[in-house]
Backbone as a ProteinNet text record, in pm:
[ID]
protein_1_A
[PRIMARY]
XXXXXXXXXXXXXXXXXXXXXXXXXXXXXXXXXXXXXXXXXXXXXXXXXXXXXXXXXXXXXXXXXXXXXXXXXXXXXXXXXXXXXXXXXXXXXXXXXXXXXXXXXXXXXXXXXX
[TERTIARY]
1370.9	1277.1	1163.3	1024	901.8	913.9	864	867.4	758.8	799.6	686.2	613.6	496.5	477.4	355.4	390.2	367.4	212.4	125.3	-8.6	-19.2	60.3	119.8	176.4	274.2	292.9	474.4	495.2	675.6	679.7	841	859.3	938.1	860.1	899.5	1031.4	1045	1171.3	1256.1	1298.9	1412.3	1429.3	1365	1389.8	1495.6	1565.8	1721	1657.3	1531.8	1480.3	1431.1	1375.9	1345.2	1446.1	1596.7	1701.8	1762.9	1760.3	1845.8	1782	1653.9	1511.5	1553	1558.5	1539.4	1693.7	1788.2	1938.8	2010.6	1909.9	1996.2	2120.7	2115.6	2237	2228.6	2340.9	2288.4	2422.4	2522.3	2607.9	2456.5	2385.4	2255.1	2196.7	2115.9	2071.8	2150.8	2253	2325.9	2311.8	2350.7	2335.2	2223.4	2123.2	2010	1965.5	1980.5	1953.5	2012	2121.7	2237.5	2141.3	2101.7	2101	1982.4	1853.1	1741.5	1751.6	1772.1	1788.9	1820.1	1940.3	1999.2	1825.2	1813	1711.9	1576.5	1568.7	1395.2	1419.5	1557.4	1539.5	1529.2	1499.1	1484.3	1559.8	1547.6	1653	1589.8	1668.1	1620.4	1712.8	1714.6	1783.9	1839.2	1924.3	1966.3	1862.1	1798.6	1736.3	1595.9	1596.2	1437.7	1436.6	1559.2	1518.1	1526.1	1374.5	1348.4	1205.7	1209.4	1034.3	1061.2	935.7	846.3	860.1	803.6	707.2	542.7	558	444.8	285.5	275.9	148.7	205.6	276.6	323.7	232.6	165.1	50	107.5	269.1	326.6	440.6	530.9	674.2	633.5	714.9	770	757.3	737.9	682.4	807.2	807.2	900.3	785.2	830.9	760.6	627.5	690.7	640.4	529	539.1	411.9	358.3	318.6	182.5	136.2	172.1	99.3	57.4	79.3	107.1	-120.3	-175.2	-328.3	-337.3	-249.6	-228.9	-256.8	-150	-159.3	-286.9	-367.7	-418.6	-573.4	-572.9	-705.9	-725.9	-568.8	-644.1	-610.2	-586.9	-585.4	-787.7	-812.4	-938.9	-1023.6	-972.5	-1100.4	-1020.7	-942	-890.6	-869.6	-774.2	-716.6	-593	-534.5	-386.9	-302.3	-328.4	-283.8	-398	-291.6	-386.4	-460.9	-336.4	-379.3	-506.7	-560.6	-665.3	-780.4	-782.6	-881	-979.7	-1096.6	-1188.4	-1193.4	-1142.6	-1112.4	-986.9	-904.1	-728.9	-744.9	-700.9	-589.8	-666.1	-670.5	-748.8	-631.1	-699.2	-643.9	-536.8	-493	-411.8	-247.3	-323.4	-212.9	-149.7	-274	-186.7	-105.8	-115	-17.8	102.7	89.3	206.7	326.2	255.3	287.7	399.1	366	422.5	574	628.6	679.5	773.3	720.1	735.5	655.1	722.8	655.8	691	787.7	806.2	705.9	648.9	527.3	360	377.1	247.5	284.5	436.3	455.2	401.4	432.8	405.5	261.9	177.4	73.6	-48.8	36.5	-17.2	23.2	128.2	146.5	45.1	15.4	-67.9	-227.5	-259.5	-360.8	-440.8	-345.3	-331.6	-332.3	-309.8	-314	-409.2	-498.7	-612.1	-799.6
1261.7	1152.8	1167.8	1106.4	1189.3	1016.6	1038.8	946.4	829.3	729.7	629.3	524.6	540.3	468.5	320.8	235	138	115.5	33.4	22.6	20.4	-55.9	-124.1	-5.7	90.4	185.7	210.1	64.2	131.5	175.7	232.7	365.4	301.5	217.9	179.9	274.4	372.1	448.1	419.3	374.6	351.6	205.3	126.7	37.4	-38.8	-171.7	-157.7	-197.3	-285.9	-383.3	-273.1	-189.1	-27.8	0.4	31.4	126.6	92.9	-105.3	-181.8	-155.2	-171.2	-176.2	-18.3	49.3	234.4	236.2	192.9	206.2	92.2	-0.4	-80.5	-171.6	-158.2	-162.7	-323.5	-421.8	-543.3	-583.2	-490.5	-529.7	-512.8	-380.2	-412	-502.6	-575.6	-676.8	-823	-811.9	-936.8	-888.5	-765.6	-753	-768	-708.8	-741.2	-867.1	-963.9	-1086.3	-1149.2	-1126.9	-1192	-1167.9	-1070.1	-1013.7	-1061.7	-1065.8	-1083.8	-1262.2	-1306.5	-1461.9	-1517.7	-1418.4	-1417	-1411.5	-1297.9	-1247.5	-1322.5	-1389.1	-1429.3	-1565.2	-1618	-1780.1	-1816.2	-1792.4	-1810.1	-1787.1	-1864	-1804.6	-1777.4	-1612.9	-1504.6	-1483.5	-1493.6	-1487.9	-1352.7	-1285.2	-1162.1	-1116.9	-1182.4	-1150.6	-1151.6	-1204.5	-1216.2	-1020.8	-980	-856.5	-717.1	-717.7	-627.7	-570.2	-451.9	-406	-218.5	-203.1	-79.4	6.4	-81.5	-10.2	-99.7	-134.4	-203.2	-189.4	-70.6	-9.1	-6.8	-63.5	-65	-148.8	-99.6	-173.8	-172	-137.7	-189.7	-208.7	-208.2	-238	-360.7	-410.5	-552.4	-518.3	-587.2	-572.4	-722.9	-688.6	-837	-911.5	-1023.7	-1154.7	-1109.2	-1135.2	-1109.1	-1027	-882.8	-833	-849.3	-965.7	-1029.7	-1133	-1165.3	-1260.9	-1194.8	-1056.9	-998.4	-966.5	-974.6	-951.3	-829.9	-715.2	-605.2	-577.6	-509	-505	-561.7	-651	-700.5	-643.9	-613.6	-551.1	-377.2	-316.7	-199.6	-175.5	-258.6	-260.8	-228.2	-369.5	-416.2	-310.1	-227.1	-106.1	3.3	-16.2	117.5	206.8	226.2	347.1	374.8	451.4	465.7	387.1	399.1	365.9	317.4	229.2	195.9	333.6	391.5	552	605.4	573.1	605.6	550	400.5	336.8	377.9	345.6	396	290.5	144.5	68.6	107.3	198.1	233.3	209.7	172.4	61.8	-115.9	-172.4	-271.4	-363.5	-502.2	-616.1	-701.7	-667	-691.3	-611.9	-496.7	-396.3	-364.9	-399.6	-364.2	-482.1	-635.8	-707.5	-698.4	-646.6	-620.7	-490.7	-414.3	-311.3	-309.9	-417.9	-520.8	-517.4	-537.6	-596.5	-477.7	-316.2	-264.5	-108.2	-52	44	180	179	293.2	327.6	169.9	174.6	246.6	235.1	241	424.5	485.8	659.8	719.1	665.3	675.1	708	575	596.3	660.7	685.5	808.2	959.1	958	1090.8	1100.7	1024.2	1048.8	1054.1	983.3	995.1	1113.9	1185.5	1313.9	1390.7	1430.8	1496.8	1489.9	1397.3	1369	1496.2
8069	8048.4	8149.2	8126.1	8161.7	8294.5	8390.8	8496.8	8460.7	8408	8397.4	8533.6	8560.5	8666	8658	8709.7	8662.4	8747.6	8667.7	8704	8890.9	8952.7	9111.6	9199.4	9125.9	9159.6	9123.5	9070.9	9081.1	8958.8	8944.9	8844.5	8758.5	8677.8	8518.3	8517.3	8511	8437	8481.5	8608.3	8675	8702.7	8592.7	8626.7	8543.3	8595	8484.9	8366.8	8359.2	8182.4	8138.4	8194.4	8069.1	8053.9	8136	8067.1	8001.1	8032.1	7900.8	7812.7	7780	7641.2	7564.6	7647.6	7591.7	7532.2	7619.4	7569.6	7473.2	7456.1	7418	7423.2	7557.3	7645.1	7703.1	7626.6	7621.6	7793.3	7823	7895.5	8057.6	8046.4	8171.9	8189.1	8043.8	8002.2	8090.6	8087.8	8153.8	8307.5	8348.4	8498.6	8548.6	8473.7	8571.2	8573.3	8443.5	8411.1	8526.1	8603.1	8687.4	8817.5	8841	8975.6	9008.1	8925.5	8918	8967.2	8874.1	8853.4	9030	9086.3	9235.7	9326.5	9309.4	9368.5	9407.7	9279	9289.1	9273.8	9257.2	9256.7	9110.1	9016.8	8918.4	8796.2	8673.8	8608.6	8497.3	8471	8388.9	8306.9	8153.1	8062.6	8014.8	7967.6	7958.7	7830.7	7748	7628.8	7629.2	7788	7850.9	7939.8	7927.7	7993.3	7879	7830.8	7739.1	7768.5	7807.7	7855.5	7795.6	7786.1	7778.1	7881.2	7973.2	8105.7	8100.7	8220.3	8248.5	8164.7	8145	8065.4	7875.8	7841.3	7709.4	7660.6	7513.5	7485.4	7326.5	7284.3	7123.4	7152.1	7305.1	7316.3	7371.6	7391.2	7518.9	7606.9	7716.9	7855.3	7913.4	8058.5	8099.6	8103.3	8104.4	8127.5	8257.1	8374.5	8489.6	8504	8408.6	8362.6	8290.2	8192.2	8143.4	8211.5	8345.5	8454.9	8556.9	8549.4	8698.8	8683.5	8865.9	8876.4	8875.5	8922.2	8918.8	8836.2	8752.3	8576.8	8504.4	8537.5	8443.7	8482.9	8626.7	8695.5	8685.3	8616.4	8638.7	8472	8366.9	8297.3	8277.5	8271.1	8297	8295.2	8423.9	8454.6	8370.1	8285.4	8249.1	8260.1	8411.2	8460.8	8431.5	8445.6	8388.4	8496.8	8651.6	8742.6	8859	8941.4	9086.7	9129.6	9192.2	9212.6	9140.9	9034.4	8971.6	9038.5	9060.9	9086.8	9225.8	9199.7	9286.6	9418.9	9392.7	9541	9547.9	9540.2	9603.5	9734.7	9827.3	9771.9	9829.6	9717.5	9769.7	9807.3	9817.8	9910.2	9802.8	9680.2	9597.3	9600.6	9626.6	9651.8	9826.8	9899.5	10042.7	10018.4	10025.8	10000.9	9959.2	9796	9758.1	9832.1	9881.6	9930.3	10041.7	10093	10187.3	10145.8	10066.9	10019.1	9926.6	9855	9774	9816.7	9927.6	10001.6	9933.3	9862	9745.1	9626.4	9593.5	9507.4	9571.7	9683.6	9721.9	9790.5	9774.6	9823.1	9673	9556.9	9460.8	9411	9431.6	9398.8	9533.1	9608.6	9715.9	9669.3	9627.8	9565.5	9437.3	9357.6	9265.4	9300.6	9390.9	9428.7	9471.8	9589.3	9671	9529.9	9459.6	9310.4	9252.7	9284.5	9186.8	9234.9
[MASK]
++++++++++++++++++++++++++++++++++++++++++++++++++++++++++++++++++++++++++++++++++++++++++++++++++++++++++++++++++

């Protein structure tokens, strides 16, 4: 499977709502629904975890990414990725980065490539 990386920088592919979505796999669907729900305070339905990959523009996407400023800003400028963008890394992303420092080795590796 080809590494999907998400507009922010994390890796759609490895994430559990793509492997439930790609596999069909409704017993993940409940774990991550469980773990998530733990995690963020919130409660996340097992049928609410069905996604693409963040850049999916005819699958399902999670919830979280059709609100997310990220996603929706480099959508906007139509890059495939942050890593693309000509303000990398702006004041949206060091934040998050904060927080998700695997996303931002990511879209440094892509960058350095460019």
């Amino acid at each position: 499977m080809d590494r999907l990386v998400a507009m922010c920088g994390l890796i759609c592919s490895d994430c559990p709502a793509y492997l439930a979505t790609v596999n069909n796999d409704d017993e993940k669907r409940r774990e991550t629904a469980a773990a998530w729900s733990k995690q963020f305070g919130v409660d996340i339905k097992p049928e609410g975890i069905n996604c693409m990959g963040c850049l999916s523009t005819e699958g399902p996407v999670f919830h979280h990414c059709t609100v997310c400023e990220i996603r929706k800003c480099g959508m906007d400028k139509g890059v495939p990725d942050c890593g693309h963008c000509a303000e990398y890394a702006c004041e949206k992303l060091t934040a998050f980065f904060e927080h998700a420092p695997a996303a931002k080795a990511a879209l440094d590796e892509i960058r350095s490539g460019l």
